[in-house]
Wavefront OBJ file of the C-alpha trace (Angstrom):
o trace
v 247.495 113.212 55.474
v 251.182 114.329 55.780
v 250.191 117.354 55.669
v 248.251 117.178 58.890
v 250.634 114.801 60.859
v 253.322 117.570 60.476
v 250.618 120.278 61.685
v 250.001 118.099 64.428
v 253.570 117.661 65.231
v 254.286 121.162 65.386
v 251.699 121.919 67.675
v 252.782 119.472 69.653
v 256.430 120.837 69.890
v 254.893 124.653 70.107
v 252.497 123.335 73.287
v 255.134 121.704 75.069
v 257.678 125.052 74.734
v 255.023 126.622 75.873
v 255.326 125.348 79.406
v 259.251 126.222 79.542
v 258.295 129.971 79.679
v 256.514 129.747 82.870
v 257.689 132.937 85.254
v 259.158 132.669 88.940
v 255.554 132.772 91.140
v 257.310 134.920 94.165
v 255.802 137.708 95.918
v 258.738 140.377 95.266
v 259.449 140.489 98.775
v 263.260 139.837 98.637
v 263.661 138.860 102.253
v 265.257 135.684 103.168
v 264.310 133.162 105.978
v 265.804 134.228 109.254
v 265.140 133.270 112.842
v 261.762 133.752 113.731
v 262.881 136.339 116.671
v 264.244 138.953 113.947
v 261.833 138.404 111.885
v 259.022 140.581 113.311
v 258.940 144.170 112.195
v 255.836 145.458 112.291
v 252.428 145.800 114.772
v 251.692 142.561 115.442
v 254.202 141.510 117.396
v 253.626 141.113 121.712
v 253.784 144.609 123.647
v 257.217 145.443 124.762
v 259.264 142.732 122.709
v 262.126 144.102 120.539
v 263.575 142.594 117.189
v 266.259 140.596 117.924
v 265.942 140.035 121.692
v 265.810 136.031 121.509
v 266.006 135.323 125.368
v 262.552 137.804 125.620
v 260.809 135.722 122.417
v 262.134 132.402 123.777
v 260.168 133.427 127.528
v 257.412 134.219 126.011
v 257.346 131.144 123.540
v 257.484 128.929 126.961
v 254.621 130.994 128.833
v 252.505 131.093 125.673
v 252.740 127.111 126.081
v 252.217 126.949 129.622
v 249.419 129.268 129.917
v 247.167 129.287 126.707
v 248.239 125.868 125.137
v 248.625 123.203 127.987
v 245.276 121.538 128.346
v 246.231 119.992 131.781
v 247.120 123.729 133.471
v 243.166 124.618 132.497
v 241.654 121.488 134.072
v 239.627 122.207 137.381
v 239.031 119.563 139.555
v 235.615 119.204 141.183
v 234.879 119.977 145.004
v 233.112 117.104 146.583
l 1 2 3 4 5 6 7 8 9 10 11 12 13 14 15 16 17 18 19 20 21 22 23 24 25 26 27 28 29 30 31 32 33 34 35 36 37 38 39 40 41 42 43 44 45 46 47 48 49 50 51 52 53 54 55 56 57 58 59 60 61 62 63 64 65 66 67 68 69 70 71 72 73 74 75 76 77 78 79 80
């Protein structure tokens, strides 16, 4: 009976050290959070904007809202 509480016991210990060796989950990529207009480097990105150039990415930010995301600019109104 002791015998088995100590058993117990030390799997008890050995389970919960178990859980301190758990790894980093990151993807390796080493790049820290920057603005979101340097960011961008690859093919994605809109035709003719540049890294870095915030007053192009903040234009296009405000027409992307305007044009595609505004839900009063696509209303029609009727012709009696």
């Amino acid at each position: 009976m002791m015998r088995l509480k100590l058993v117990m016991v030390s799997l008890t210990a050995a389970a919960g050290l178990l859980g301190c060796g758990e790894k980093p989950q990151t993807l390796g990529i080493g790049k820290h959070d920057v603005a979101a207009y340097l960011g961008a480097e690859n093919h994605f990105v809109a035709p003719g904007w540049k890294v870095g150039d915030k007053t192009s990415w903040e234009q296009g930010l405000k027409a992307r809202m305007q044009n595609t995301q505004n839900e009063y600019s696509k209303m029609t109104v009727p012709n009696k």
